[in-house]
Structure formats: C-alpha cells, structure tokens
MIDOSE-1310 file (N, C-alpha, C; in nm, 2 decimals, decimal comma, always signed):
residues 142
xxxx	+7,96/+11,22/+0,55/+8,08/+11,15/+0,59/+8,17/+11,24/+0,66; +8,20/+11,39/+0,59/+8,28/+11,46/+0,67/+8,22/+11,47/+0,82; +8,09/+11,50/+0,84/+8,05/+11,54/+0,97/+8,08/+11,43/+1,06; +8,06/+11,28/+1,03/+8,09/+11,20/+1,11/+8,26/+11,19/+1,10
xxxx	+8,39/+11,20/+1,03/+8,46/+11,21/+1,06/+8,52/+11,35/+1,18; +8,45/+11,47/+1,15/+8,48/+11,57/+1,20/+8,45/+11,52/+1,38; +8,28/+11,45/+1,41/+8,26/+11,42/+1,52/+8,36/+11,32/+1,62; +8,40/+11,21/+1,51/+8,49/+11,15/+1,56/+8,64/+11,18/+1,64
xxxx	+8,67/+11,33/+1,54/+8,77/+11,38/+1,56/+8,80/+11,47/+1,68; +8,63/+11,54/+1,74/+8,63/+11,59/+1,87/+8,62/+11,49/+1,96; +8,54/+11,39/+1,97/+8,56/+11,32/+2,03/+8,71/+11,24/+2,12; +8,77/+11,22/+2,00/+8,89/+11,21/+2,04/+8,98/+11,27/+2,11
xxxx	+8,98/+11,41/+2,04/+9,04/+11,56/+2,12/+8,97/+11,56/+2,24; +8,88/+11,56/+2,27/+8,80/+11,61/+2,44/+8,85/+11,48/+2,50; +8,87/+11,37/+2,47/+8,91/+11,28/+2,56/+9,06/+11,30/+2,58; +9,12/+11,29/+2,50/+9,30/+11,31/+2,47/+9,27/+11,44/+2,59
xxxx	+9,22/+11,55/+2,58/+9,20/+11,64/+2,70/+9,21/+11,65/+2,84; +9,08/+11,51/+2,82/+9,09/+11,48/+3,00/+9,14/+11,39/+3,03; +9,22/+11,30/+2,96/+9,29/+11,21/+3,03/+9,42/+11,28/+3,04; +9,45/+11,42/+2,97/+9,61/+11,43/+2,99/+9,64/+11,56/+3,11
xxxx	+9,48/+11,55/+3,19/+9,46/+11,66/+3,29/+9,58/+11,63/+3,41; +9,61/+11,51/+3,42/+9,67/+11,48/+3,55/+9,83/+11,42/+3,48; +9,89/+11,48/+3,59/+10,03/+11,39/+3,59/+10,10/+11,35/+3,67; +10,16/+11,21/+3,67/+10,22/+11,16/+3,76/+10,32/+11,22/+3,84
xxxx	+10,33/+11,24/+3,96/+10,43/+11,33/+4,06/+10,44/+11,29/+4,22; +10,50/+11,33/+4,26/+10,56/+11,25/+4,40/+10,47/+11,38/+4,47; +10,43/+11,32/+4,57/+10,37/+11,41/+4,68/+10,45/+11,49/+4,73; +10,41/+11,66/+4,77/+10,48/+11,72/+4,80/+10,45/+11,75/+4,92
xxxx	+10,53/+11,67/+5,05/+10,50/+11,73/+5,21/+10,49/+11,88/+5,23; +10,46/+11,96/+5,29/+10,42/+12,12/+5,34/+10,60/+12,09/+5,42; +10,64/+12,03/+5,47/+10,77/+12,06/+5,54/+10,87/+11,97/+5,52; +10,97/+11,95/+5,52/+11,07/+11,80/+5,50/+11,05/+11,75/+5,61
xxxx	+11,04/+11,62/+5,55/+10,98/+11,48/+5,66/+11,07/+11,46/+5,76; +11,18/+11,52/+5,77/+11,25/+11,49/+5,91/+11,15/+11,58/+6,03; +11,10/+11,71/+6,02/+11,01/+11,74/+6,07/+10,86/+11,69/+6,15; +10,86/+11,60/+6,05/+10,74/+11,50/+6,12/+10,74/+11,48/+6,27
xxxx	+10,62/+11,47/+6,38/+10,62/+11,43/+6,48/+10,56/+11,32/+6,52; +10,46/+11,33/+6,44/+10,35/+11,22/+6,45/+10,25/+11,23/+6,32; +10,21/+11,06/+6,31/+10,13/+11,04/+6,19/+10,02/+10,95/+6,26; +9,91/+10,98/+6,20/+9,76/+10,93/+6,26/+9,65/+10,89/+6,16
xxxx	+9,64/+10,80/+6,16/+9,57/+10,71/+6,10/+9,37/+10,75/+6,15; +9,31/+10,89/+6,04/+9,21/+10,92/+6,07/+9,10/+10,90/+6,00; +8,96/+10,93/+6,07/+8,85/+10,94/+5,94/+8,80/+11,01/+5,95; +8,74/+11,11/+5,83/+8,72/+11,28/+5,84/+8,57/+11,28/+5,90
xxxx	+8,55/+11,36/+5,97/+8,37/+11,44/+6,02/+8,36/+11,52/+5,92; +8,25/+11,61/+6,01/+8,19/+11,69/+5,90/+8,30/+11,83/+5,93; +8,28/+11,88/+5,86/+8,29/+12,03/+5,84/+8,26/+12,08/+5,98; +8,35/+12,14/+6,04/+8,32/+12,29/+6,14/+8,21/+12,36/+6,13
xxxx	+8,21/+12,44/+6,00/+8,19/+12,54/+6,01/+8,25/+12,61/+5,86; +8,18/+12,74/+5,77/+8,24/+12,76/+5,63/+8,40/+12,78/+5,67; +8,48/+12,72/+5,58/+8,65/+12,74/+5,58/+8,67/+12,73/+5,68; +8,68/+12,64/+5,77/+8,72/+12,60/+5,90/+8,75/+12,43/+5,88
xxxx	+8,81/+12,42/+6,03/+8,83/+12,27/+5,98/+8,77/+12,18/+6,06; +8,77/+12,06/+6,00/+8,68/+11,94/+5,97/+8,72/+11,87/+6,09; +8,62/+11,82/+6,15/+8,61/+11,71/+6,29/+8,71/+11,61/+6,25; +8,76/+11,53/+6,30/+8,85/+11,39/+6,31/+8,87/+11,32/+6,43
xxxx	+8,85/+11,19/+6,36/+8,88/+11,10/+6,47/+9,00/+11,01/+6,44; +9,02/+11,04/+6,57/+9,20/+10,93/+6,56/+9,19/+10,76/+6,53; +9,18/+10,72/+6,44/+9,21/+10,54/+6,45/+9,29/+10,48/+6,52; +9,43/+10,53/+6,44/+9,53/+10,47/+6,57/+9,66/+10,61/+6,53
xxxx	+9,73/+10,58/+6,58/+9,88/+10,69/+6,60/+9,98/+10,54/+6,54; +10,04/+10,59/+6,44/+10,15/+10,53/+6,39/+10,26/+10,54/+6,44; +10,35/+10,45/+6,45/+10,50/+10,46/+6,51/+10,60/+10,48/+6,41; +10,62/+10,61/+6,43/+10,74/+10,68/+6,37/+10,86/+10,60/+6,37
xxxx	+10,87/+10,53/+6,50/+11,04/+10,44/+6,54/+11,05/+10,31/+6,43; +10,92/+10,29/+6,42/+10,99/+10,12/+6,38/+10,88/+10,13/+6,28; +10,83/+10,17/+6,23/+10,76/+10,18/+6,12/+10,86/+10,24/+5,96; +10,78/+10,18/+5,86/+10,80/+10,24/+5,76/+10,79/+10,25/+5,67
xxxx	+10,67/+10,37/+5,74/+10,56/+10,44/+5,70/+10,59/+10,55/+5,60; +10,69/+10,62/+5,59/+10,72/+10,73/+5,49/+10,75/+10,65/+5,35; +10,81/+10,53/+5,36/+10,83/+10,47/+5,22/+10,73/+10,42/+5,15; +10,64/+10,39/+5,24/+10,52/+10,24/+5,19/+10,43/+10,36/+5,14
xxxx	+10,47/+10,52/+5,21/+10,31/+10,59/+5,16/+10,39/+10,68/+5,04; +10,55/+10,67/+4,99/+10,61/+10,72/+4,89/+10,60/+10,59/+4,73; +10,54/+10,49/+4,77/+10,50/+10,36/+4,72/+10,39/+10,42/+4,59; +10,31/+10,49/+4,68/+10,15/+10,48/+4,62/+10,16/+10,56/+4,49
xxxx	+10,07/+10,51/+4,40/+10,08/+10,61/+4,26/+9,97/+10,76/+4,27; +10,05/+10,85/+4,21/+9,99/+10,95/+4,29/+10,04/+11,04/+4,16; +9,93/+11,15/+4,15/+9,93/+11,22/+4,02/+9,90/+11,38/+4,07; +9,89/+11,47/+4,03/+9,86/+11,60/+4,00/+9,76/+11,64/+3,94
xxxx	+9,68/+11,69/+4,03/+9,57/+11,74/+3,85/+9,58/+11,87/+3,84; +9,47/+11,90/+3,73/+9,53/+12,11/+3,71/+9,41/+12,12/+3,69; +9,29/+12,11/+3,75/+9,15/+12,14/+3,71/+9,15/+12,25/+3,88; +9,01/+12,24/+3,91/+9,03/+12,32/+4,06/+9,03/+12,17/+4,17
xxxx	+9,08/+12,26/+4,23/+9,11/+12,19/+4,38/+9,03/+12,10/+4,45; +9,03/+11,95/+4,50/+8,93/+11,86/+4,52/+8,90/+11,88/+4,71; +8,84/+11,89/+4,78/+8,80/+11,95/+4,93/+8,77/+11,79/+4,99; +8,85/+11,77/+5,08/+8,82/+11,64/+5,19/+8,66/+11,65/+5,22
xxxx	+8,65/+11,57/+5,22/+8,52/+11,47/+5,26/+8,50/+11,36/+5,35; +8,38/+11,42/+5,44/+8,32/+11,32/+5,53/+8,29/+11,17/+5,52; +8,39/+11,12/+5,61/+8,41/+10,95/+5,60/+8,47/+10,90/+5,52; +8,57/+10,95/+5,45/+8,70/+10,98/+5,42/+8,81/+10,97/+5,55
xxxx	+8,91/+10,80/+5,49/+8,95/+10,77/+5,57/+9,16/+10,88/+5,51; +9,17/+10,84/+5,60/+9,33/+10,88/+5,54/+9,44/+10,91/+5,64; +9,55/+11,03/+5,64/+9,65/+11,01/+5,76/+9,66/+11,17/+5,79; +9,67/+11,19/+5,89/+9,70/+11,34/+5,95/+9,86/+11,34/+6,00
xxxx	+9,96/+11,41/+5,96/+10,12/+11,49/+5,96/+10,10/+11,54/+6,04; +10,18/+11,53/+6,16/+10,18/+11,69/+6,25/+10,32/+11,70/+6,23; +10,40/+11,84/+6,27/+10,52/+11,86/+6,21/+10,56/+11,94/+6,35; +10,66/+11,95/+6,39/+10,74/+12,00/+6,52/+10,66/+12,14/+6,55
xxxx	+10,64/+12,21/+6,45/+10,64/+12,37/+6,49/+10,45/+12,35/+6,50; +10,38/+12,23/+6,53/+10,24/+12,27/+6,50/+10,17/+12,23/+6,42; +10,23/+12,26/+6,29/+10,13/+12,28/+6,16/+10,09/+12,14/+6,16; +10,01/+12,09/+6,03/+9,94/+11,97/+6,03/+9,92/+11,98/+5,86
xxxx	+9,90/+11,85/+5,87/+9,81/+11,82/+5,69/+9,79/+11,71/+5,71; +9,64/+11,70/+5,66/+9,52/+11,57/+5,60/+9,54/+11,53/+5,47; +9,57/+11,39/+5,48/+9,59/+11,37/+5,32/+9,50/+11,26/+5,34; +9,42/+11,25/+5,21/+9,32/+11,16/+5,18/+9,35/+11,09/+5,01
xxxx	+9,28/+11,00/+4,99/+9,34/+10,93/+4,87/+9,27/+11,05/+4,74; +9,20/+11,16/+4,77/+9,16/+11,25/+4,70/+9,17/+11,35/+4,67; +9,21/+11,42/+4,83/+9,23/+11,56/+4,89/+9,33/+11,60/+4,99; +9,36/+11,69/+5,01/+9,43/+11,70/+5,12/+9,42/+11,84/+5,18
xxxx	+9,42/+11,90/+5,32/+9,38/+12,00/+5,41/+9,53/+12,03/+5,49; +9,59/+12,14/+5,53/+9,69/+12,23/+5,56/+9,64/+12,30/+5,71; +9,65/+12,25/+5,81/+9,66/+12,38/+5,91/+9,85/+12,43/+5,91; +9,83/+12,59/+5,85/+9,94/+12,68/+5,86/+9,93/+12,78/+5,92
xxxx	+10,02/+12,85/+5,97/+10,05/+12,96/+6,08/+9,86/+12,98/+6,09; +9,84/+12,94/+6,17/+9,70/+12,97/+6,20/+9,60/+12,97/+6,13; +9,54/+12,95/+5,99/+9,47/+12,93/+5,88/+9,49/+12,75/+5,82; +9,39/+12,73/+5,83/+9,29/+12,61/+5,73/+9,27/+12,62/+5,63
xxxx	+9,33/+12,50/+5,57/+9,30/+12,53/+5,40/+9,25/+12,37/+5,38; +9,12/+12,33/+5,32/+9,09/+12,21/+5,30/+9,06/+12,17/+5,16; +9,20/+12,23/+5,07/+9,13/+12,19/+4,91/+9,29/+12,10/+4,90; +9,31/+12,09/+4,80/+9,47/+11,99/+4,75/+9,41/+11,98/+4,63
xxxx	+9,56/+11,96/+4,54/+9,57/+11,93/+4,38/+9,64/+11,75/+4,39; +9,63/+11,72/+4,51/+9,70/+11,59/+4,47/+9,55/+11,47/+4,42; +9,58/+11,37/+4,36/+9,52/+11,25/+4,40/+9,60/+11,11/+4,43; +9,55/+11,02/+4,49/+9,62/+10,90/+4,51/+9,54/+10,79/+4,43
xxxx	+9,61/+10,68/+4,38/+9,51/+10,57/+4,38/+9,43/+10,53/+4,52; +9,33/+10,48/+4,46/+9,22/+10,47/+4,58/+9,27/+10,34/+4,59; +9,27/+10,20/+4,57/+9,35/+10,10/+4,62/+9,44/+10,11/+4,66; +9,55/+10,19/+4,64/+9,64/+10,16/+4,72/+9,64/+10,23/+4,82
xxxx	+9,59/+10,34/+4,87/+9,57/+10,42/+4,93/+9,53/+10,36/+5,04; +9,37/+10,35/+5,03/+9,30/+10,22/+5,11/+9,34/+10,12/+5,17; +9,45/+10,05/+5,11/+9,55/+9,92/+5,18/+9,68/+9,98/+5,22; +9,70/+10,11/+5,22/+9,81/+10,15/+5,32/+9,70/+10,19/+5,44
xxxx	+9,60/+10,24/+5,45/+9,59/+10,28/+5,55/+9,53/+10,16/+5,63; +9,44/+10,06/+5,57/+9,40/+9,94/+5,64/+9,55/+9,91/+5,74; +9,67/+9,88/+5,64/+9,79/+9,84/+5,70/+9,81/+9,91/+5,82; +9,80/+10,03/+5,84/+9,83/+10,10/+5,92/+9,74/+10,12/+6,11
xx	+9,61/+10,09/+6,03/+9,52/+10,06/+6,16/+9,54/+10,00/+6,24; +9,61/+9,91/+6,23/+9,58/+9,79/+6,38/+9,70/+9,77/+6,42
C-alpha cells in the first residue's frame, strides 16, 4: 500500500513539474514597436546551412497604416518556457519584424529567430497558442 501511495505521489510531483515549466508572459519584441518597418506574413524553408539562416517566403507584407496588427498579435496567449530553447521549423508558417536599423525576427507559434548586428540566432523561449496563432496569420494572408 505504501509503495502504491509513494508511486502515486511521484506521479503527481513530475506532472505538477511539467506543467508549471511555462508561464504566461507578454512577448518580448528585440526593439520597441515604434521601430517596426515592416511585417510579413511568411513560411519557413529549410535551413541554409549549420547556424545560419533559414530560406523564407514572403506570403503577403502587412500594412502597418491601417492595420491592427500589433494588437490582434498582443491578443494571443503566449507563455514562456524555461526548458532549452525551441528552433523554427520548416513549413512553419508565422511573421517576420524588420525594424529601421535592419535587424529582423521570425516568430512562429513555437519559435522564434533574431537577425542582430550581423549574427543569426534561430532558437526562442517563447511559445504561442497554436490556434490562435494560426488564425492571426490566416487573417493576415489575404
């Protein structure tokens, strides 16, 4: 009897574990969004090349003017995790940020990728819901 209480009791702890890996948190832009230039509605290729970055195709280019786009994607439920870093993936739809000075970031409903002062970085700690994610970007296509 103890052993089945004892089992039940890890059981519980390893789950209580991984569900309390992530926490809800507002996405953090690489720059403040007045910075923004343009937002692009993309779906990821493959890989370059090791630590380099990933092919993309443009769907459509979003309108900055009369869109609003920064609210509806501050909408989505979106968490943190603290395990390692999740790496964008091929056909993997999502949005690319370009920002005045250059720089860029890929956010995907999983992952997200950084081009900074000249370096690639394609890991991210964020996640999004995948529904809503998915239906902002459908919204955003056409």
């Amino acid at each position: 009897m103890l052993r089945i209480l004892y089992l039940i009791l890890m059981i519980f702890l390893s789950h209580a574990f991984i569900l309390s890996s992530c926490e809800r948190a507002e996405y953090p832009f690489n720059q403040n969004t007045e910075n923004i230039v343009k937002v692009e509605v993309i779906l990821m290729g493959e890989l370059q090349g090791l630590y380099t970055e990933h092919e993309v195709t443009v769907i459509k280019e979003v309108s900055l003017k009369d869109s609003k786009f920064l609210d509806d994607f501050r909408k989505i439920e979106c968490k943190r995790g603290f395990g390692d870093p999740t790496v964008l993936t091929h056909g993997d739809k999502g949005f690319k940020i370009i920002y005045k000075n250059g720089d860029y970031e890929i956010i995907t409903y999983g992952a997200q990728g950084r081009h900074r002062s000249d370096k690639y970085f394609s890991t991210g700690y964020y996640n999004f819901d995948e529904e809503q994610f998915n239906d902002l970007v459908e919204k955003y296509s056409y």
